[in-house]
C-alpha positions as CSV (number, residue, x, y, z in Angstrom):
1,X,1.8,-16.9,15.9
2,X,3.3,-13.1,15.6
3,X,0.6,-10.6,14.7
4,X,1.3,-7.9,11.6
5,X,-0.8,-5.2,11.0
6,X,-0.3,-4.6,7.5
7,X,-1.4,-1.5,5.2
8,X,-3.4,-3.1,2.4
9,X,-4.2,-0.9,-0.1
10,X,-5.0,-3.1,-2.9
11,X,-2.1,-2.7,-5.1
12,X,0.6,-4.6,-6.7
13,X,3.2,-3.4,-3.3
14,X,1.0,-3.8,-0.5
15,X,-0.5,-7.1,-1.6
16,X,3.1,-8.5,-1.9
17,X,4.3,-6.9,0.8
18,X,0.9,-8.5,2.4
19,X,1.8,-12.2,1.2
20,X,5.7,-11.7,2.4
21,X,4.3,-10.7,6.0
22,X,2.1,-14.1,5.7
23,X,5.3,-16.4,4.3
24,X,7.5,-15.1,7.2
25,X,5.0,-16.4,9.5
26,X,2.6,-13.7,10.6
27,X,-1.3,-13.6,11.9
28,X,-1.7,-11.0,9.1
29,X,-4.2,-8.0,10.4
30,X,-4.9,-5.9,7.1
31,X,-5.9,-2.4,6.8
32,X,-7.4,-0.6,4.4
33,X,-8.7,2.9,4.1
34,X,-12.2,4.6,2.1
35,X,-10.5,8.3,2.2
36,X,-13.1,8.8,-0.7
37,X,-10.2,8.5,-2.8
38,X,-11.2,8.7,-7.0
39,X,-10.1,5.2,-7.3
40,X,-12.0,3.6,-5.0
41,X,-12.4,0.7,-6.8
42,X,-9.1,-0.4,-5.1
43,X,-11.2,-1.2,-1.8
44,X,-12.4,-4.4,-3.8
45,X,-9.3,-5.6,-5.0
46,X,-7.5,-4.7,-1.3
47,X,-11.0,-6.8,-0.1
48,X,-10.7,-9.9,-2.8
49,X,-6.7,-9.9,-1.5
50,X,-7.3,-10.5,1.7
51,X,-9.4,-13.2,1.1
52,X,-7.2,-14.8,-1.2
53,X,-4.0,-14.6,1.3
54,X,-6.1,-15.2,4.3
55,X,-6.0,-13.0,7.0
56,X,-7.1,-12.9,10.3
57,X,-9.1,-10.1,10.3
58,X,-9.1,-7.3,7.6
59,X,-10.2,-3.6,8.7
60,X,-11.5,-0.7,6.4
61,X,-11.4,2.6,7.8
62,X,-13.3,5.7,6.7
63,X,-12.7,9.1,6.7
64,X,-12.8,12.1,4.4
65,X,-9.9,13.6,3.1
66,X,-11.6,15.7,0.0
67,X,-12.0,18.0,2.5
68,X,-8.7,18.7,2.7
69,X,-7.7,17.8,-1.2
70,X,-4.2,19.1,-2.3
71,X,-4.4,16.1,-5.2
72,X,-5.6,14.5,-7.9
73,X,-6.5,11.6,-6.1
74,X,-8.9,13.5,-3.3
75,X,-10.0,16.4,-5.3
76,X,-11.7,17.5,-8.9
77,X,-7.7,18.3,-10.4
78,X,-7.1,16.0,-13.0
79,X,-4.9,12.9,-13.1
80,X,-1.9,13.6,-15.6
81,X,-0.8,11.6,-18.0
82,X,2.8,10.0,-18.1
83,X,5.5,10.1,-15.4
84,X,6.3,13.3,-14.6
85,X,9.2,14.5,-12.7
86,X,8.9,15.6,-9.3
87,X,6.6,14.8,-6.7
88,X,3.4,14.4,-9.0
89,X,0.0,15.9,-8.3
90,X,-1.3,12.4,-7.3
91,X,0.6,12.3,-4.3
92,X,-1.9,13.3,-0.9
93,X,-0.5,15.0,1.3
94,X,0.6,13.4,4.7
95,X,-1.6,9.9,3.6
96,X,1.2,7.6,4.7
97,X,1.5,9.6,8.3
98,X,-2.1,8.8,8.4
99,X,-2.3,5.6,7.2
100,X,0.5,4.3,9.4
101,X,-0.8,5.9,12.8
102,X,-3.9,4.4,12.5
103,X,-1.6,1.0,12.1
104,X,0.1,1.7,15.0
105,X,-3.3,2.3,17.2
106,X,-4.5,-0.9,16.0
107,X,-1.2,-2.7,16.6
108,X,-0.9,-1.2,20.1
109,X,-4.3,-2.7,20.9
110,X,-3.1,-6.0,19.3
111,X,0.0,-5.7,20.8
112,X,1.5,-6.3,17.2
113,X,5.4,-5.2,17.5
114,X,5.8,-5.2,13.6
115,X,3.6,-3.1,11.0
116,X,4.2,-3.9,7.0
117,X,4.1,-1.1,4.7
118,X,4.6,-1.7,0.8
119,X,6.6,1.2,0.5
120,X,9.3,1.6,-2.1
121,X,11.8,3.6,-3.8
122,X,12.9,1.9,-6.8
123,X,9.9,2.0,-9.0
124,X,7.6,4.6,-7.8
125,X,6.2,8.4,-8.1
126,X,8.9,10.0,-6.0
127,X,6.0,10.4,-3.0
128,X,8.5,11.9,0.3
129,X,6.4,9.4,2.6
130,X,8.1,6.2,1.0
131,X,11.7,6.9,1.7
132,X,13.7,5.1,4.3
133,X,14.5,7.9,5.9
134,X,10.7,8.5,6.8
135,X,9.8,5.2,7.7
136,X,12.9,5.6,10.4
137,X,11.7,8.8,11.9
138,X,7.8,7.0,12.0
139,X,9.2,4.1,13.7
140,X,11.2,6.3,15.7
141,X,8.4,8.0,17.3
142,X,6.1,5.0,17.3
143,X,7.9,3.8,20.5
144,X,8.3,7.2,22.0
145,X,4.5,7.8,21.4
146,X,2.9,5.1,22.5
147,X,1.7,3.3,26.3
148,X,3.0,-0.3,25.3
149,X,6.1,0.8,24.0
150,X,7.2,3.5,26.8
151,X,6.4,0.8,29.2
152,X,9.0,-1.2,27.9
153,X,6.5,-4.3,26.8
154,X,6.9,-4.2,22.9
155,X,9.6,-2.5,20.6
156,X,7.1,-1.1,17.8
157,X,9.2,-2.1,13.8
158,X,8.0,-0.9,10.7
159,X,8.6,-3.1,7.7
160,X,8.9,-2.3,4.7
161,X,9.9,-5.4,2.6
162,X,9.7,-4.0,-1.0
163,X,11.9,-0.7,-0.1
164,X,14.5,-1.4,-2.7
165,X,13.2,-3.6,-4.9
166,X,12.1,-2.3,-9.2
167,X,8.9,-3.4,-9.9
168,X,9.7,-6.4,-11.9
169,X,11.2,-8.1,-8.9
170,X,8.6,-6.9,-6.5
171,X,5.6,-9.1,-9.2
172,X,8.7,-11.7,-9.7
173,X,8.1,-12.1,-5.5
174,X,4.7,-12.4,-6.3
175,X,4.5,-14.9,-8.6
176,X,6.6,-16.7,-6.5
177,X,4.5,-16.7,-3.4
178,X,1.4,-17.6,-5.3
179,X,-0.5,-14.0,-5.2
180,X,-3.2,-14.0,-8.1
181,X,-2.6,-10.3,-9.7
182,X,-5.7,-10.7,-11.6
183,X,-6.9,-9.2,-8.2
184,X,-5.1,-6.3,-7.8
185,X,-5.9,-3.3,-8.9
186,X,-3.3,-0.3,-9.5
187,X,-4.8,2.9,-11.8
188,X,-5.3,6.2,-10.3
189,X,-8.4,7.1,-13.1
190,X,-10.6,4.3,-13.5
191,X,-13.0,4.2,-16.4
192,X,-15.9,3.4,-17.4
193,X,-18.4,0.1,-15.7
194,X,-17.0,-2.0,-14.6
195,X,-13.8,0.1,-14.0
196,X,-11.2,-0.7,-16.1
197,X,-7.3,0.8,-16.0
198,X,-6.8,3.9,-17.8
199,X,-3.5,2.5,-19.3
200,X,-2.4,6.7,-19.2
201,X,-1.9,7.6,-15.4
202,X,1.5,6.5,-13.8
203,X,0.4,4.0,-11.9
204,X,-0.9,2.2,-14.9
205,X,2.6,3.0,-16.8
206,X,4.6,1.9,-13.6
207,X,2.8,-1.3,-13.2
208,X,3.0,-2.2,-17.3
209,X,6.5,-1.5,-17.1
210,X,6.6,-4.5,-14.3
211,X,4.9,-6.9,-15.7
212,X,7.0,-5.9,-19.1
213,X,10.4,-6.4,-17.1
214,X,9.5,-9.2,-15.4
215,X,8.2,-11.4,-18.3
216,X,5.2,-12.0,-17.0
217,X,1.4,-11.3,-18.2
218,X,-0.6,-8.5,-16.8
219,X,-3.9,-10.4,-16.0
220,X,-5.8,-7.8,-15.8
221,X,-5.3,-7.0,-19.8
222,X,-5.4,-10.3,-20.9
């Protein structure tokens, strides 16, 4: 079978984007990062998916980026409320130029020509590292930066399935592929034990507005 290495963060996107890879046909390689992000508790959900798709081998990296902060998800600043315009305090700097190159080491050692991002631009908190235009330049340099590609023996492609798709038709491609939501997890601000959504932060507004759009029942507030 073709091998994907696909970012798995534990969200609505990436485990979509996570069952698409595994529809089209894909040994599905997920990744997933401990970046001692505030909502952490998204490691479970992105652990629980995995599981429920079935992969072939998921992989949780850790590294620190509160030492570098810059956001409301890696620092003490606090999450805001609403959807503001602009590129929102939550967004961390360079994390999907991170997140993708350690993809792309892992799929150079797998020899894995495609990598699946759940990036998109319909529905989203206006983050620069989910445009087209990015994920072009990253691919871009993926096979003028690496061994396997400069030696002519894989063509690295980075997917990104979701691009232009609103939120409602991104959990409407859910449903259809069978992906259980109730394991998901989406809200930057988690409160209280167990964690449950702060219903406030943009993510959480984003994803009600899905499920809203879509018709369908948020499991995770039923």
């Amino acid at each position: 079978m073709k091998k994907a290495v696909v970012l798995l963060s534990g969200g609505i996107d990436s485990s979509v984007t996570m069952a698409v890879a595994k529809n089209l046909g894909y040994n599905c390689y997920a990744l997933s990062f401990d970046y001692r992000q505030r909502h952490k508790v998204e490691l479970e959900a992105a652990k629980k998916i995995a599981k429920h798709i079935g992969v072939k081998e998921h992989l949780i990296i850790s590294f620190d980026m509160r030492k570098i902060g810059g956001s409301a998800l890696t620092s003490d600043i606090e999450v805001p409320e609403g959807i503001k315009e602009g590129i929102p305090i939550t967004y961390v700097p360079a994390r999907n130029t991170i997140f993708l190159s350690f993809a792309l080491a892992w799929a150079e050692v797998l020899e894995a020509s495609h990598i699946f991002i759940g990036a998109n631009i319909t529905d989203y908190s206006g983050y620069p590292d989910c445009r087209p235009e990015y994920l072009h330049a990253f691919e871009n340099m993926a096979n003028l930066a690496t061994k396997i590609a400069t030696e002519g023996k894989i063509k690295f492609v980075i997917e990104a399935p979701l691009l232009y798709l609103t939120k409602a038709e991104i959990i409407k491609k859910g449903v259809e592929l069978g992906l259980d939501f109730s394991l998901t997890w989406s809200c930057y601000d988690p409160k209280g034990k167990p964690p449950k959504p702060c219903l406030k932060c943009s993510s959480c507004l984003i994803r009600a507005k899905g499920f809203n759009e879509a018709g369908v029942t948020d499991p995770l507030l039923k």
